[in-house]
N, C-alpha and C positions, 0 to 999 in steps of 0.2 A: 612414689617419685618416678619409675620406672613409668608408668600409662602417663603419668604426666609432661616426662620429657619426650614421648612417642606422639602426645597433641602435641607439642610445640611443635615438634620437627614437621609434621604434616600443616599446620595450617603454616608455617615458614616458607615450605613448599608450596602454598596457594596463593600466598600474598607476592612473594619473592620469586619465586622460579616455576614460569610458566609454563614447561617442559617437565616438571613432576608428576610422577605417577602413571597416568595413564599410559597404556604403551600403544604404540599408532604404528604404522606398517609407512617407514618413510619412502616416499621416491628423493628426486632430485628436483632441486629447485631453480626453476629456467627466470631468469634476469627481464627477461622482455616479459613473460606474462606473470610476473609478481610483481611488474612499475605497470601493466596495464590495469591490474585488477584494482591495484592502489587508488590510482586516475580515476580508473571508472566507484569506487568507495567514494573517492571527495565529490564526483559528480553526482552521486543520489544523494550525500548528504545539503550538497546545494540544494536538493529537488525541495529540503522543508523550511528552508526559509522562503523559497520562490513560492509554494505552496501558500506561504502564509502572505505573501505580498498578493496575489493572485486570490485569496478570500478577502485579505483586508479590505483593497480596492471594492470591492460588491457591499460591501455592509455600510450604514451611515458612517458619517463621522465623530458620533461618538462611541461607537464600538470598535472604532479600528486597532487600539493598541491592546484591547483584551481578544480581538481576534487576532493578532499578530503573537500576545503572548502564546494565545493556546496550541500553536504550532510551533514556537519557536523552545517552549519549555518543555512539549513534548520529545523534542530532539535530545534535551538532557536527562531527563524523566527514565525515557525507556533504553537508553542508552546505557543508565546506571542500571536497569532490571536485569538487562541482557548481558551486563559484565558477569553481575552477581547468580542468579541462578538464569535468564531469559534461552539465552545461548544452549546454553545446556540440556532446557528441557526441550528445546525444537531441533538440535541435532548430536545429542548426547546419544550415549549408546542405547537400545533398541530396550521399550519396555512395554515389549507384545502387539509391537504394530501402531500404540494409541499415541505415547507419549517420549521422549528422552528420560534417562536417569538423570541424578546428580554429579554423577561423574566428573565432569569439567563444569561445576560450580565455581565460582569463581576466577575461573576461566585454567583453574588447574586440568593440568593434561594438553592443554592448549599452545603449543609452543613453535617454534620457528620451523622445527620440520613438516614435512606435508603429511595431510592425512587421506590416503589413498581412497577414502569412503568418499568423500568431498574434491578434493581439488589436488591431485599427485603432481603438481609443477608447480602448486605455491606456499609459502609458509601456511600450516591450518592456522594462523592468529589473523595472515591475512584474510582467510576465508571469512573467519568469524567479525570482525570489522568489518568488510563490504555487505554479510548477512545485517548487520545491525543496523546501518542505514536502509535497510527496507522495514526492520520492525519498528525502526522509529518513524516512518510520514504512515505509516498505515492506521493509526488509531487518529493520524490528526488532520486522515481522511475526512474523517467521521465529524469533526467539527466543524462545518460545511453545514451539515444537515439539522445544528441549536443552534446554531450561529444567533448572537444577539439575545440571547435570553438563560443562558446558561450558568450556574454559579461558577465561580474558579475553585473550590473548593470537593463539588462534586467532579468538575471532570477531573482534577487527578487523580480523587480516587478510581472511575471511571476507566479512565488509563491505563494503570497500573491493573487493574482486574482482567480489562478487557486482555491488555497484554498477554497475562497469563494463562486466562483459561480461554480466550478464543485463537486469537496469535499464535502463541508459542505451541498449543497442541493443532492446529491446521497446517502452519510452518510442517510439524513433523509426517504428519500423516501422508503429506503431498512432495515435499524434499528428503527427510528424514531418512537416513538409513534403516532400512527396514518398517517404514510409515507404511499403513495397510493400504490408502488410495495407490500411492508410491508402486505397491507389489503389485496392485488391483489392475496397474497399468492405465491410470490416469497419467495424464501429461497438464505440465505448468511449467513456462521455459523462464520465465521470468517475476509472475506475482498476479498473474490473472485469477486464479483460484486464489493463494495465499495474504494477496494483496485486495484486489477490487471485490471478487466477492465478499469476502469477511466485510471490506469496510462498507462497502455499498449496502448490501441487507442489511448490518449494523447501523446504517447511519438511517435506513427507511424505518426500523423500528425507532430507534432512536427519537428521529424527528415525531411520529405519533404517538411516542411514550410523556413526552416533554412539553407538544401541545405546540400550539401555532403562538405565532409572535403576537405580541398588542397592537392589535389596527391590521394584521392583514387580512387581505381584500377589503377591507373597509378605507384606506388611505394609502398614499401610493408611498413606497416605499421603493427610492433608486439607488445604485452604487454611488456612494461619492467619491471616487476617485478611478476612472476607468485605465487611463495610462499607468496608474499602479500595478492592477489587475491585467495589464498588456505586459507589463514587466514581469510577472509572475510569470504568465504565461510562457514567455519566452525562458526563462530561466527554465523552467519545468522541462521544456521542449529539450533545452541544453544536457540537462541532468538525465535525462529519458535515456540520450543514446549510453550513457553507463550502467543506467538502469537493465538495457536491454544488451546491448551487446556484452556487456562484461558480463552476464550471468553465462556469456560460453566459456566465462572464469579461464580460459586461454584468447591470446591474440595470436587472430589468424581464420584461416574462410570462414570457419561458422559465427566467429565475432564481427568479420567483414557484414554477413551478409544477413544475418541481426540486425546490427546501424543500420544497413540501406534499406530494410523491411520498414523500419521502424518509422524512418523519415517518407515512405513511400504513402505509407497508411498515413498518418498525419495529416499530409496534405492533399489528399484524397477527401477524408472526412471534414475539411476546411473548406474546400472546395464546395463541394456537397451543402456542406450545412448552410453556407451565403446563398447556393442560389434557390434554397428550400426555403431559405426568410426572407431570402427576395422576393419568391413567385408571391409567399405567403402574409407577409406583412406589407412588403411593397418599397421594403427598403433594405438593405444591407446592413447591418453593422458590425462594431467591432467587437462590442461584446459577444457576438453572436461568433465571429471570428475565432477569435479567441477559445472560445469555449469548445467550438467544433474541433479544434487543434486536441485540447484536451483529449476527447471524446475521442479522436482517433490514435493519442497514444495508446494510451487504458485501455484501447479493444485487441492493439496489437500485442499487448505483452506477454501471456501464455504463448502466444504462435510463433514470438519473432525468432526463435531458432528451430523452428519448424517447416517454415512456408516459404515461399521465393516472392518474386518481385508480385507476378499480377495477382494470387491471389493477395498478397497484404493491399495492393491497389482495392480489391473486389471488401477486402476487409475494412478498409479505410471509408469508403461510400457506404458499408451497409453500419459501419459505427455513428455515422453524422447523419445518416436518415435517422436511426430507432433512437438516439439520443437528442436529438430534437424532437422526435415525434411525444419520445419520454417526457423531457420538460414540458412540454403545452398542456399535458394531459395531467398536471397536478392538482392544479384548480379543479377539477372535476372529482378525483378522488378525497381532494377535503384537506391532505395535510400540509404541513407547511417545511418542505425540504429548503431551508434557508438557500442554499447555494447550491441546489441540485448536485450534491454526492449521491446521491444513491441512481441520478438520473444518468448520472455519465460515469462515474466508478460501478457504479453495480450492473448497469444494464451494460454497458461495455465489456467488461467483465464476463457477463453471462454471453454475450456472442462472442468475444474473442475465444474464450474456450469452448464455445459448441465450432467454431470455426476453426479450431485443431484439428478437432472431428474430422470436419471435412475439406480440409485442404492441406494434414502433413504430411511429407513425405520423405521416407528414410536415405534420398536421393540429396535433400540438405541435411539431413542429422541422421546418421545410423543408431546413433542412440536414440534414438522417438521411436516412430512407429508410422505408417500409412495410415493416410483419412478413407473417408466413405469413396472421395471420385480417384483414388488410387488402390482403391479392389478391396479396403479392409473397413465394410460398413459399419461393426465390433467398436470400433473408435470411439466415433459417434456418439454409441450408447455409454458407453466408459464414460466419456466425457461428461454425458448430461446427467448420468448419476452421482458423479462424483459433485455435479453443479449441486445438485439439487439436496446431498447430506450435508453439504458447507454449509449453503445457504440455513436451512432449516434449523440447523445447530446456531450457528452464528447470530441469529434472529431470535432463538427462544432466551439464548444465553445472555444476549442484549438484554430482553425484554427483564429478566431477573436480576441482572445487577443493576439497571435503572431503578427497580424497584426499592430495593437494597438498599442501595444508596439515597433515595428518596424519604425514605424512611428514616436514614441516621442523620443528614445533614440536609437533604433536599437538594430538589435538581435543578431550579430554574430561581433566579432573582426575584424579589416581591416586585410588583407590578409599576411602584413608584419608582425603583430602582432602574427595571428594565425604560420608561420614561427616561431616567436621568444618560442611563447610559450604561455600559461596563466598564470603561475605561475611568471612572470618574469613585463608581459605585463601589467596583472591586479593584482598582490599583490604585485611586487616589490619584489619577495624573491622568492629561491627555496629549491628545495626537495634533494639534493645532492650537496656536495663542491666539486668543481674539483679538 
């Protein structure tokens, strides 16, 4: 009766009282930066519905509401992983550099005071809440790149794996108290490593584990809905400056000068990308627009509490060259990246943080470090190692739960299906009445 009234009392403490157990090293908790970080939380959780308005738009219309589901259920999906164990294994306490303990499972240990490892001016529940809206659009990155072919079935299991063994142990490696990259002296200010690499390489394997759609390149296959996909866009752009500035998890210069990085590159790599498909197609457009915008948030986000105004300028133009240059160059390698994630998450991704390398300076963030053209060429190489053990992890670890998964329940719709539609096939309802 004794061990039994000792479980009660402890799981009463995990379900009930969020401040059980664990003991945390409190500071004090500032009013102005626990309503900023709050703000900036509902701003990324915006970024996955904008996310899914902004695929839905690109895909026909009879896929739009199974690609709308696929980001919009990922927000409660991974949101439930990360209450329950997610959280805990990407910033629980330290289990040799690789991964989190259990510790604040359940989000015990987790409670109103600050936890000086993380964020010493805000509640740690807060912390943990603003971290979960970035582990929830990161997997539904990745569904960009099946778009249109994909079962509902497979991607949550999908989800829920990738979560845990690529997510929640990269999460820790890179933020993690005591995460080996973390120690290694890799930099990631906001999700360039933990976000776009993971999903970008994810979504490249991905897309050639799953196989190209029915009829591409054999018939033409266009967005039905581009103002949709202009909305997303815009939302995304909106959600970004939380994304990026609230990772300085205080308000104030380094969150100031975040936002303005962040808006700086954006419209740099917009710029850029128009008048690259101007020279090159001979017209302008908006999906192209659009997309460049993308391309130059995702490149900024490792650097944007790193870098000042002109280089995220110089970051902004070399996002909307190599990710355009990225999308042309699909058709030639063969596979079929539905909505180019991997073209503008991954490769963005992989220069925003070769571009910490070379453009930080401990003159915006004493907590970073100096790039190549501030005397510490060390960076640099930091930087592209830590690229290149994501990547390659991220991509094998893909490659095996596609499998996985391929084999219990399959990964793509029969072929009549993909004809009819997803929205029809696998939710039984659609996106427009005839």
């Amino acid at each position: 009766m004794k061990h039994k009234a000792t479980l009660l009392a402890v799981l009463t403490g995990m379900l009930f009282v969020p401040g059980y157990g664990h003991a945390q090293t409190a500071g004090k908790v500032d009013a102005g930066d626990t309503a900023f970080v709050l703000v900036s939380a509902a701003l990324v959780m915006l970024m996955t519905p904008g996310l899914a308005l902004f695929y839905g738009g690109m895909v026909r219309t009879k896929n739009v509401l199974g690609t709308l589901m696929q980001s919009f259920f990922a927000l409660a999906l991974v949101s439930v992983q990360w209450i329950l164990y997610g959280y805990s294994l990407s910033f629980g306490p330290d289990l040799g550099g690789v991964i989190g303990s259990l510790d604040w499972a359940g989000l015990r240990g987790v409670g109103m005071e600050p936890n000086s490892d993380y964020a010493p001016t805000i509640p740690h529940i807060a912390f943990m809440i603003y971290q979960a809206m970035f582990a929830a659009i990161t997997p539904a990155l990745i569904t960009g790149a099946v778009a249109e072919r994909m079962k509902f079935a497979a991607f949550l299991l999908f989800t829920l794996l990738w979560s845990t063994l690529v997510y929640d142990p990269v999460a820790h490696w890179i933020w993690g108290a005591g995460g080996w990259l973390k120690e290694w002296g890799a930099l990631d200010f906001a999700g360039g490593i933990v976000v776009h690499v993971t999903s970008g390489i994810s979504a490249l394997a991905a897309a050639i584990v799953i196989g190209k759609r029915k009829g591409y390149l054999q018939e033409a296959i266009y967005p039905h809905n581009l103002p949709m996909t202009v909305l997303g866009a815009g939302l995304l752009w909106f959600g970004w400056f939380g994304f990026n500035a609230g990772s300085a998890l205080s308000s104030g210069a380094l969150s100031a000068m975040a936002f303005v990085v962040t808006h700086i590159s954006a419209v740099g790599a917009t710029v850029i990308w128009v008048i690259i498909e101007w020279l090159h197609r001979g017209k302008p457009t908006m999906f192209g627009a659009a997309t460049g915008s993308i391309a130059g948030l995702a490149t900024i986000t490792p650097a944007a509490g790193f870098v000042g105004p002109m280089p995220a300028l110089a970051v902004g133009l070399m996002a909307g060259a190599a990710c355009y240059i990225s999308l042309n160059m699909k058709n030639r390698f063969g596979y079929d990246d539905s909505l180019d994630a991997f073209g503008v998450h991954g490769i963005g991704g992989i220069i925003g943080t070769l571009c910490v390398g070379l453009f930080a300076q401990k003159a915006i963030n004493p907590g970073g470090d100096n790039g190549m053209f501030f005397g510490n060429p060390k960076l640099l190489l930091t930087q592209a190692l830590a690229i290149a053990v994501v990547a390659l992890y991220s991509f094998l670890v893909t490659i095996v739960l596609l499998k996985l998964i391929g084999s219990l329940v399959g990964l793509r719709v029969d072929p009549e299906e993909e004809l009819m539609g997803l929205d029809i096939t696998q939710h039984g309802e659609s996106g427009y009445s005839s």
